[in-house]
N, C-alpha and C positions, 0 to 999 in steps of 0.2 A: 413927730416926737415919739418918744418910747411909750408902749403901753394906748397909745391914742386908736379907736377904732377905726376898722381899714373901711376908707371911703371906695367907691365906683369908679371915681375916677384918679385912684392913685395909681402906680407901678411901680412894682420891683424890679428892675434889672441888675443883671450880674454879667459882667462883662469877661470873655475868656482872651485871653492872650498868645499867638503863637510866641511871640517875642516882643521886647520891649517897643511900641508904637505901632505894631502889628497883631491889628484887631481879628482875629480868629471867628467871634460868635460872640451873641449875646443870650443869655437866661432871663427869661422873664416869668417872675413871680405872680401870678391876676389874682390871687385871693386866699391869704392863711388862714391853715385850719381852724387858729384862732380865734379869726375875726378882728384880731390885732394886729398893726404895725409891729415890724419883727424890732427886738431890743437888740442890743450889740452883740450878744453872746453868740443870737442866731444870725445876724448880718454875716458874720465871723466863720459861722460852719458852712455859710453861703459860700461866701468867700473863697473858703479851703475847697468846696463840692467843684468849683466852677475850674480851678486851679487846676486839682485830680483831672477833673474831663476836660480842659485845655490839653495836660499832657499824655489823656488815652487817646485821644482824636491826632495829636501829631504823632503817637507812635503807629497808631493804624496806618497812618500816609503815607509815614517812612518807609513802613512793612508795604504797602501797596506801591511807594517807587520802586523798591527795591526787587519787589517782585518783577515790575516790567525792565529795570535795567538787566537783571538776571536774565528774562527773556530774551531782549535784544540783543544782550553781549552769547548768550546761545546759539541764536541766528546766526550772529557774527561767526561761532565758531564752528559753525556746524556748515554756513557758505563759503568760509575761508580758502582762496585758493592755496595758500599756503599748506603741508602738510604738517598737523598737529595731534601730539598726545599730551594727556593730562593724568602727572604720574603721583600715586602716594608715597609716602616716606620711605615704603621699604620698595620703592623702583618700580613696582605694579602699576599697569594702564588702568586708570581709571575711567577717562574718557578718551575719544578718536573720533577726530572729525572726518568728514565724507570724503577729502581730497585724500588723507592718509589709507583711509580703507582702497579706492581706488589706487595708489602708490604700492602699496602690498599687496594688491588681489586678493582684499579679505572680505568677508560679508560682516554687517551690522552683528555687534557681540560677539564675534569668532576670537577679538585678541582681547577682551576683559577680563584682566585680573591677571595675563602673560605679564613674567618680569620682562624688560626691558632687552634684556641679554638673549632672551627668546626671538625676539622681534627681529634685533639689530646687531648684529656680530663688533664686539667693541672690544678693545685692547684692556687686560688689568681692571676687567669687570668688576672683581671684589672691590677694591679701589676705590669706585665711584662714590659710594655714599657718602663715604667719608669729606668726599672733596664737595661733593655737592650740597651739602649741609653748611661747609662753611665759606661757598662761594658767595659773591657781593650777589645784588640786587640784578646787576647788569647782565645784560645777555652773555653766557660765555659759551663756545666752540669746545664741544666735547672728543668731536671727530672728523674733522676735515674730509675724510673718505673712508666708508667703511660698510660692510658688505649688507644689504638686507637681507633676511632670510625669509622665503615662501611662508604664508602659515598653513600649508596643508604638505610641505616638505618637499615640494616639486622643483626639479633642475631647474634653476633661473641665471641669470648676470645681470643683478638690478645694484645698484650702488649709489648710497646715501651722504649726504653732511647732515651733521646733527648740532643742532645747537640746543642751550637749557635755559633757564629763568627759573629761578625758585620765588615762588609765591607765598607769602610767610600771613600766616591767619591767627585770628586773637580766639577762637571761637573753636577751630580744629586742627589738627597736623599739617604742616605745612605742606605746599602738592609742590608740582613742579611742571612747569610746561617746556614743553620738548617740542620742538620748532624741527622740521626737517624737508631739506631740498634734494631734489633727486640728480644725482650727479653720474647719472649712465652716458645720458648723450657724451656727456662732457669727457668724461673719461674714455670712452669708443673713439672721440678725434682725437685725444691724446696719445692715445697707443696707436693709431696708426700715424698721426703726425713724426711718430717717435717709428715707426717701422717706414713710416720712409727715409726719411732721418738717417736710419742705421742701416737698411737694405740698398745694393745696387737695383736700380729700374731694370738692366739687360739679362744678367744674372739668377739676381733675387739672393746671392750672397751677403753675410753684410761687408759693410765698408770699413777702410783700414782702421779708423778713429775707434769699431768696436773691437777690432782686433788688438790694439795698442793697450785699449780697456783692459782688455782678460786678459795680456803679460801681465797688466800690473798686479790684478788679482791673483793671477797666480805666481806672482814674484812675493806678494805678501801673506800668502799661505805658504810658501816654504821658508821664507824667515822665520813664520810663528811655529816649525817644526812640523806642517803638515802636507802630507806628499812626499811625492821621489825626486819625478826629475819632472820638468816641465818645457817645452819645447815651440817652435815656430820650425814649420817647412817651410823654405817658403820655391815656390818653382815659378815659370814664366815659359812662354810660347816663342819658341827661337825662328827668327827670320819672319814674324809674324806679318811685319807690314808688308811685302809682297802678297802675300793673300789678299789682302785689302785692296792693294793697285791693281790686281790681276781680278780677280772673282770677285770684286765687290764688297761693299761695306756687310750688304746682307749677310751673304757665305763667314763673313768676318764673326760677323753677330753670332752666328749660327754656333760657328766653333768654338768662342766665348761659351757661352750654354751649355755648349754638349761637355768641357772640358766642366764649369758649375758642375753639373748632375752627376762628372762620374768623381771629381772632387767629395762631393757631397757621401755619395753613396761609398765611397772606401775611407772617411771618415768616422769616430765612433758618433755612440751618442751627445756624450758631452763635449767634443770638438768643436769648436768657433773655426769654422772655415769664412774665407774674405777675399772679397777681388780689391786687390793692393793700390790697383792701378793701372788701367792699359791692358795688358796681356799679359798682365803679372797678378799671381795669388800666394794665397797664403793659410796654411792651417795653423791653427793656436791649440796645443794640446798637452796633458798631462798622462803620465805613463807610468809604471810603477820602475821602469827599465831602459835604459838609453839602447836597448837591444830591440826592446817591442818601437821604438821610434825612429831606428833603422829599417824594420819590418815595414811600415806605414810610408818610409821616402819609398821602398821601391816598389809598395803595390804602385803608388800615384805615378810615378814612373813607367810601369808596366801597363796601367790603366790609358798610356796615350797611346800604343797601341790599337787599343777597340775604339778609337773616333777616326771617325770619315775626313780625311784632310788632317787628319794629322799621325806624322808617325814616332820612334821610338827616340829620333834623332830631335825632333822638333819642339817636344815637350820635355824641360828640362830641369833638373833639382838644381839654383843658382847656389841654396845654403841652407843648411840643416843646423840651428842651433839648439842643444839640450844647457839648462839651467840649474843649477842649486845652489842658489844663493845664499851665501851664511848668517845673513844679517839683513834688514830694512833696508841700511843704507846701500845695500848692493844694486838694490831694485832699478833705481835711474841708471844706473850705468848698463845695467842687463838688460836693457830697452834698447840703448843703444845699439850695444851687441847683436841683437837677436833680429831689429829691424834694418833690413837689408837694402840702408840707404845709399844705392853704391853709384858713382860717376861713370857716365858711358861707357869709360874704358876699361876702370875695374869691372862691370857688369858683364863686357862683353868677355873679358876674361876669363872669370869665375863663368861664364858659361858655357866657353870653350871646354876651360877642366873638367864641367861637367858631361859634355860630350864623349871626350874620351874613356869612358866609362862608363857602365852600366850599372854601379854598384857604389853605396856609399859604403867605404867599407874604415877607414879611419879615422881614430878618435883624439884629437889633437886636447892636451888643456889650456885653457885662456887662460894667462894672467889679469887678476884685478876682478872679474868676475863671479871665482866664488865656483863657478861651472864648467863644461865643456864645450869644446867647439866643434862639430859634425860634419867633413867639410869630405869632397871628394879629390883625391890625389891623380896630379895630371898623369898623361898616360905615359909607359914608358919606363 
């Protein structure tokens, strides 16, 4: 009872709680200053003291998980094979984990506090922020493939995917983690999967499918008004397969090659030269002049001359077509034109006429096409 002298063998206890039926500690009272049983007022301050340090004891533990989950998820990120940054609102690295410095060839704190655009060459950089502030939760792909940059400024070919996650904090500015996979290997088989693809193996010219390509590119660069004239040589090796029955497939190869290199070499820079097919090629070229595109049939003409096994009679321009198409819609039909899908008999033809002469010399015009046609007139 209240006010009753505190006996030897009484106790106070004062029970703390982390949560309802979750006994945390107990306080135990052995003897007031009194010498009195405490009355309700002081029960009461009990009460509330034990309450306070129930919930300073759970905030230390919280503070104390949080400190080890903080550690582990650092571990985490600092073992992660994955390459990762950890970026602040205005796009700056704030953290990088050890796979990412190895990914870049950078040493510990060489890229703290580099914007992002330092780092990683990205399309409509200024952009970012904006989208990345108000992207979901969810991982999203900022770049599919896009160049990394050295951070000491050194010639590389290293190529990145980037992904993002924005991390949104009640406490400080939101960060953003940046996820990134190294896509070099990947793209090294892709360009040469695609360079065989587009190259002949005997050659090393490419093949007709990339020549077909650039007419149409450049069927729809002079629709859109830019450029002159645009053109296809195309020649082929007359009587070719006797060399083959006679000297061998090898010698065959051989002069396949030699006619590539010197193709190649009386070509400009920006020429798409192509082996068509068999003993037939093809250059795909723009010119400011249906004149400079006559100059070019008869160096390749001329140039079969200087090959071993073959002479002036054997190498032949089958058709020369020049293009200016006035319109998009011209473009499919000036494919047709220009690629010289011709039946044995018209080939051997048009090969013939071109024997008879050494000289492409008239310019006929096509109907339907928009262009001209470059052809050589039989002899006589």
């Amino acid at each position: 009872t209240d006010g009753e002298p505190w006996q030897p063998q009484f106790a106070l206890l004062a029970p703390m709680w982390r949560a309802p039926g979750e006994l945390l500690g107990v306080i135990s009272v052995d003897l007031p200053r009194s010498g009195m049983t405490p009355d309700a007022e002081q029960r009461a301050l009990l009460e509330l003291f034990t309450s306070q340090a129930a919930a300073a004891i759970k905030r230390v533990h919280a503070f104390a998980v949080a400190n080890d989950q903080a550690a582990l998820y650092r571990a985490a990120f600092s073992a992660s094979p994955a390459p990762t940054l950890v970026l602040d609102r205005e796009l700056r690295i704030a953290e990088v984990n050890t796979a990412f410095l190895e990914l870049a060839d950078a040493i510990d704190g060489e890229l703290d506090g580099k914007l992002l655009s330092e780092v990683i060459e990205l399309d409509e950089f200024d952009r970012l922020p904006h989208v990345w502030l108000v992207c979901m939760q969810d991982e999203t792909v900022i770049a599919d493939e896009c160049r990394l940059n050295h951070p000491r400024g050194h010639q590389w070919d290293r190529w990145a995917h980037v992904a993002v996650q924005r991390v949104d904090s009640v406490t400080a500015d939101d960060r953003y983690i940046c996820i990134v996979s190294d896509r070099t290997s990947d793209r090294a088989a892709m360009s040469e999967m695609r360079r065989l693809a587009e190259h002949d193996d005997l050659t090393g010219l490419n093949v007709r499918a990339v020549g077909l390509r650039e007419l149409a590119r450049h069927g729809a660069e002079l629709a859109a008004g830019r450029g002159a004239v645009a053109a296809l040589v195309y020649c082929d090796l007359d009587n070719f397969k006797p060399v083959n029955d006679t000297s061998g497939h090898v010698t065959g190869d051989q002069i396949l090659a030699a006619v590539a290199d010197r193709l190649r070499s009386a070509a400009g820079p920006g020429d798409v030269v192509c082996r068509w097919g068999g003993d037939e090629f093809g250059v795909v070229l723009a010119r400011a002049s249906v004149a400079e595109i006559v100059d070019l049939a008869q160096c390749l003409r001329r140039m079969g001359a200087q090959i071993e096994g073959i002479g002036t009679d054997e190498l032949t321009i089958t058709g020369v077509s020049a293009l200016r198409p006035v319109d998009h819609r011209t473009v499919g039909q000036a494919l047709l034109g220009l690629a010289p899908d011709l039946s044995p008999v018209e080939r051997q033809r048009g090969t013939h006429r071109a024997r008879q002469t050494r000289h492409v010399t008239r310019v006929r015009q096509s109907p339907g096409l928009g262009g001209d046609q470059i052809r050589e007139p039989a002899a006589g």
